[in-house]
C-alpha positions as CSV (number, residue, x, y, z in Angstrom):
1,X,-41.9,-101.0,20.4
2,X,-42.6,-103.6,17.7
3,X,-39.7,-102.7,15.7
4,X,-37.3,-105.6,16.1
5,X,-40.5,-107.8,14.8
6,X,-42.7,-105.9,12.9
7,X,-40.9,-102.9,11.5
8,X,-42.5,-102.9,8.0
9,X,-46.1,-103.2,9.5
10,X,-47.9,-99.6,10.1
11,X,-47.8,-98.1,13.3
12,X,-49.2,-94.9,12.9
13,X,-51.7,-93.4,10.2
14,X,-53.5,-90.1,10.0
15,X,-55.3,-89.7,6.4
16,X,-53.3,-90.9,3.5
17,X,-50.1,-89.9,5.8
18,X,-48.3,-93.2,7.4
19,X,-45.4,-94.3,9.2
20,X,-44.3,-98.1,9.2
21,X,-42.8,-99.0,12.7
22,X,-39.3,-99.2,10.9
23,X,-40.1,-95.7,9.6
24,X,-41.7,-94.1,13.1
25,X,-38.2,-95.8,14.9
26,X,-35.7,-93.8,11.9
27,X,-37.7,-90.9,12.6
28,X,-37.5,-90.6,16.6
29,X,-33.5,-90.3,16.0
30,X,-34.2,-87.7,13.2
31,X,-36.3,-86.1,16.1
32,X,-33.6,-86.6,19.0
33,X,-30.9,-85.1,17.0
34,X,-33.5,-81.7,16.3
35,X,-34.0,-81.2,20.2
36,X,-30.3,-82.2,21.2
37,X,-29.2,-79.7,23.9
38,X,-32.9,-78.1,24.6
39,X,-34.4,-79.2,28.3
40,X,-37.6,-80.4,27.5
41,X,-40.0,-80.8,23.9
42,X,-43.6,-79.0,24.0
43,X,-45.7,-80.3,21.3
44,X,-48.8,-78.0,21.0
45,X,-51.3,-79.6,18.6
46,X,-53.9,-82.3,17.0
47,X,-53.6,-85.4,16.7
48,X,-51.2,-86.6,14.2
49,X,-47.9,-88.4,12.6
50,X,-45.8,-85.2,14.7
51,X,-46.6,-86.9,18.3
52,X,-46.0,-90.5,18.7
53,X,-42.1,-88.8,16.7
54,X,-42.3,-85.8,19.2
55,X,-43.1,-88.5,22.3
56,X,-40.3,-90.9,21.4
57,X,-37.9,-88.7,20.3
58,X,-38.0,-87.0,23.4
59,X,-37.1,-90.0,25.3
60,X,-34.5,-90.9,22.7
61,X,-33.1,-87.1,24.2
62,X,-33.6,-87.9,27.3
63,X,-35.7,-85.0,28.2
64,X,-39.5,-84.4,28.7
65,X,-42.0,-84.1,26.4
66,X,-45.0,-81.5,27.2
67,X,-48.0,-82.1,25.5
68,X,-49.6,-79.1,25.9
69,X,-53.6,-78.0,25.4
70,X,-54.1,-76.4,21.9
71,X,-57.4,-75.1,22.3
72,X,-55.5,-72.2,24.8
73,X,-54.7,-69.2,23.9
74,X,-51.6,-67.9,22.5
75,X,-51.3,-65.5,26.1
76,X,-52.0,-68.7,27.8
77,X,-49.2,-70.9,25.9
78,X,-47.0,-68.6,26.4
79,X,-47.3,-68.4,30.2
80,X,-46.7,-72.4,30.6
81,X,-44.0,-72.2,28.4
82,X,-42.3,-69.2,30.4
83,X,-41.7,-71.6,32.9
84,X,-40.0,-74.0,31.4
85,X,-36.6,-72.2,29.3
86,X,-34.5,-73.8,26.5
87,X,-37.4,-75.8,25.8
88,X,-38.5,-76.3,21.7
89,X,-41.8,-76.0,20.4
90,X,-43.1,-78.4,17.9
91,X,-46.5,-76.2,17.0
92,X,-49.0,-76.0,14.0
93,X,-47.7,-73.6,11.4
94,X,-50.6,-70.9,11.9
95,X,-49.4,-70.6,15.4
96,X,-45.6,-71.0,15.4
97,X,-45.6,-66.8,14.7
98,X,-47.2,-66.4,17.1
99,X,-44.8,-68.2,20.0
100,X,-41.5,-67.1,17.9
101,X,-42.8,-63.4,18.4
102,X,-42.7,-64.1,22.0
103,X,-39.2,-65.3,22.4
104,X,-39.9,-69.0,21.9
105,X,-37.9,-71.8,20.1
106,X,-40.3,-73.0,17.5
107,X,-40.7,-75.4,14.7
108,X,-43.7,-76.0,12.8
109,X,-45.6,-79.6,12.8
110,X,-44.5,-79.7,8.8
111,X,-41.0,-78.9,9.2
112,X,-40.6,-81.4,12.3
113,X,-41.9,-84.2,10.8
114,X,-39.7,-84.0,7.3
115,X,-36.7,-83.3,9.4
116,X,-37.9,-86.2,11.8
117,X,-38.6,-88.5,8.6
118,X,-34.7,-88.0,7.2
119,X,-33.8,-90.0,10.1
120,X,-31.1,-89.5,12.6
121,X,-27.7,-92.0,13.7
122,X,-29.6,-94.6,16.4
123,X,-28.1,-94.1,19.9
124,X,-28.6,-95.9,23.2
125,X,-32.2,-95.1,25.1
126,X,-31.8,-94.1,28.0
127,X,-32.3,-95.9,30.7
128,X,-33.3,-94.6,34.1
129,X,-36.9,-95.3,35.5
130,X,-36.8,-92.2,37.6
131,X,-36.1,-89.2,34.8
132,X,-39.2,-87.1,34.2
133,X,-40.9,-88.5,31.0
134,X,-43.7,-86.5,30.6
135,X,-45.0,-83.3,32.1
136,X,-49.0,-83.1,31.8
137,X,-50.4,-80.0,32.7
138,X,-54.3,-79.6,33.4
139,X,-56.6,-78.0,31.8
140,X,-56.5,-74.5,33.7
141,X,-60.9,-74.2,33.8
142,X,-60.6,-74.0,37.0
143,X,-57.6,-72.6,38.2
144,X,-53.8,-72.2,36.5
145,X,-52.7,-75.2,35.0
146,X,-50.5,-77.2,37.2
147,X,-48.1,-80.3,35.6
148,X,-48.1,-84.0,37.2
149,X,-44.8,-85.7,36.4
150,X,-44.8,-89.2,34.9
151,X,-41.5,-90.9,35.1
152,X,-40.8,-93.4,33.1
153,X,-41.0,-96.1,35.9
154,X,-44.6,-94.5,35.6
155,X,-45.2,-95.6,31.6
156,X,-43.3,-98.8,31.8
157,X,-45.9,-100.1,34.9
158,X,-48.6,-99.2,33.1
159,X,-47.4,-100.8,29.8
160,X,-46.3,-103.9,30.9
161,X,-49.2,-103.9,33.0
162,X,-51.8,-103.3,30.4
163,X,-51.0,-105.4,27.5
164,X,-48.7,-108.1,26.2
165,X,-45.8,-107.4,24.0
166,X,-46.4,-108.0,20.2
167,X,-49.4,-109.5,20.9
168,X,-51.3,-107.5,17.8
169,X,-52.4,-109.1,14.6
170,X,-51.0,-107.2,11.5
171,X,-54.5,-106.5,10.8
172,X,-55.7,-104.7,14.1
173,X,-56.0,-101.5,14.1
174,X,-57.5,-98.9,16.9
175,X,-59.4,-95.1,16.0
176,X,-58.1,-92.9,18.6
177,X,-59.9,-89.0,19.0
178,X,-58.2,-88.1,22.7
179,X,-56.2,-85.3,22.0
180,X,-52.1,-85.9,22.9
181,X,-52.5,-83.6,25.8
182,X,-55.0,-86.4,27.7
183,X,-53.3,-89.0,29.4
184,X,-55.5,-91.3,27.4
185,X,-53.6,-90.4,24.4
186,X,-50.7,-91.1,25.5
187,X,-51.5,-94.3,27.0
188,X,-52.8,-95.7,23.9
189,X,-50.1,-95.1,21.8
190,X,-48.0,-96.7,24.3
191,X,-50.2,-99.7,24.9
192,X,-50.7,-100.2,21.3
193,X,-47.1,-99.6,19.7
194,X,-46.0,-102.0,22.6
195,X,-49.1,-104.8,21.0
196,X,-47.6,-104.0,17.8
197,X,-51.2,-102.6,16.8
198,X,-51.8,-99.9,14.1
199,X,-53.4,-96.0,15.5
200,X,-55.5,-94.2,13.1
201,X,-55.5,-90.5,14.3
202,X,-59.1,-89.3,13.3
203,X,-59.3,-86.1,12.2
204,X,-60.9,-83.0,13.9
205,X,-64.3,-84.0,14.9
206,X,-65.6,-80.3,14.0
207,X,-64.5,-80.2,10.3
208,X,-66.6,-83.0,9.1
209,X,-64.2,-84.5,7.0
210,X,-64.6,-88.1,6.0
211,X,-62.2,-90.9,7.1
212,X,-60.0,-92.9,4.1
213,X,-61.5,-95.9,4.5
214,X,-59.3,-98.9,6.2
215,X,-58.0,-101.6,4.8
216,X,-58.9,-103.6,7.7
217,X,-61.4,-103.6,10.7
218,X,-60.4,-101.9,14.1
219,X,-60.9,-104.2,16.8
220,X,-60.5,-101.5,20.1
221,X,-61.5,-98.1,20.8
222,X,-59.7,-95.4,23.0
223,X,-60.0,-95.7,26.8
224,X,-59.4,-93.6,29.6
225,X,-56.2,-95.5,31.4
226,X,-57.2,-94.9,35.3
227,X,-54.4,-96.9,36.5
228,X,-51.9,-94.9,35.1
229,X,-53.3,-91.7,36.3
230,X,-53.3,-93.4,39.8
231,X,-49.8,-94.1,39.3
232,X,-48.9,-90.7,38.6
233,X,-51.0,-89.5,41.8
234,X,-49.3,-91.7,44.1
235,X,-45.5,-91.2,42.8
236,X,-45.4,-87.8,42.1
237,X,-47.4,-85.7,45.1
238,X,-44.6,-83.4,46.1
239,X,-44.0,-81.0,43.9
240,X,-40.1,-81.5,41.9
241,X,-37.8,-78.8,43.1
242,X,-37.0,-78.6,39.1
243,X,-40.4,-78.2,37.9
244,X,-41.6,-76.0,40.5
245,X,-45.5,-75.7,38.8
246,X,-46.0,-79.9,39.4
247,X,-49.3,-80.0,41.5
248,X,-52.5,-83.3,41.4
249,X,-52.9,-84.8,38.0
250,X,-56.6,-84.0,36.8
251,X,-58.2,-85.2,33.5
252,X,-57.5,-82.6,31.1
253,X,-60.3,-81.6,29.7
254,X,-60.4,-78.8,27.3
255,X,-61.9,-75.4,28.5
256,X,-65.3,-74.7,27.7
């Protein structure tokens, strides 16, 4: 990230709600500390401040993060998360009831993101290309959702493939509207912390709120990352014996 160069520029905005770079790197600690001793992090939600924290804190962890469809039902949550035990759930505040009830470890968006935000003692990242980074289930339209593994070996590729480190202007700025659970959301706030670029989450399409306006003129636009989802069909075919529901990585669209 653009930490070590940029770390009082803004990395991520949603709304009036902001996190400098220096800010968003304090709180992944905060957030690695919260999910200390769980196997993997499920964040089940909009876009917003809670997943570029929920993303890099898991890695700060070193354990996955699930970004997981939250147009499903509560049944159908429930089912994905069944198979993957000791895992916490970082889950809007209308729904987190609803997983606790069903034996879940949950902790609403709100109270993740203050905890996140008191900051945590920086550790080393882990290293090792090969450890599961990120489980991406499909949709499930058409059948049962099934998760592709990205490594981290995966994400770096595509990164330092894609774009050029720092390479941002402090006034670029990029709208993103892919949900977290689309690979194209988490390719983009990859690519562009990594530029040292600003992401404005836009909000909900359907509630026809208005935008703050910016301070400065975006200069990109969200895009679909193919390469990276080739990369995850080519390393990651046989299914892990420890996530036994891997299958083919499909654009996860939400259901109809």
């Amino acid at each position: 990230m653009a930490v070590a160069t940029s770390s009082d520029r803004i990395a991520v905005q949603q709304g009036d709600d902001r996190l400098t770079y220096g800010e968003l790197w304090a709180s992944v600690w905060g957030a690695a500390e919260m999910v200390a001793g769980a196997t993997h992090l499920a964040h089940i939600g909009p876009n917003g401040l809670a997943f570029p924290v929920a993303l890099f804190g898991a890695a700060a962890a070193g354990i996955p993060l699930i970004p997981l469809n939250y147009r499903l039902s509560d049944d159908q949550l429930d089912s994905m998360l069944r198979a993957h035990p000791d895992s916490i759930v970082v889950v809007e505040p209308e729904r987190a009831p609803a997983l606790a009830a069903r034996g879940h470890r949950v902790v609403d968006t709100a109270a993740f993101l203050e905890r996140a935000r008191a900051g945590g003692e920086p550790g080393e990242v882990p290293g090792d290309g090969e450890a599961v980074a990120l489980l991406l289930y499909t949709s499930g339209t058409t059948s049962s959702p099934k998760a592709a593994v990205l490594r981290h070996r995966h994400l770096t590729a595509y990164v330092l493939g894609a774009v050029e480190f720092g390479a941002a202007d402090e006034t670029d700025a990029v709208l993103v509207s892919v949900p977290p659970y689309h690979i194209a959301g988490v390719a983009n706030l990859l690519s562009n912390t990594y530029l040292g670029r600003r992401l404005v989450y836009l909000d909900h399409l359907h509630r026809r709120r208005r935008q703050p306006p910016l301070e400065h003129v975006p200069r990109a636009s969200a895009r679909v990352p193919r390469p990276l989802r080739r990369r995850a069909l080519d390393g990651d075919r046989a299914r892990a014996a420890d996530h036994p529901r891997d299958g083919r990585a499909d654009d996860a669209r939400p259901p109809r």
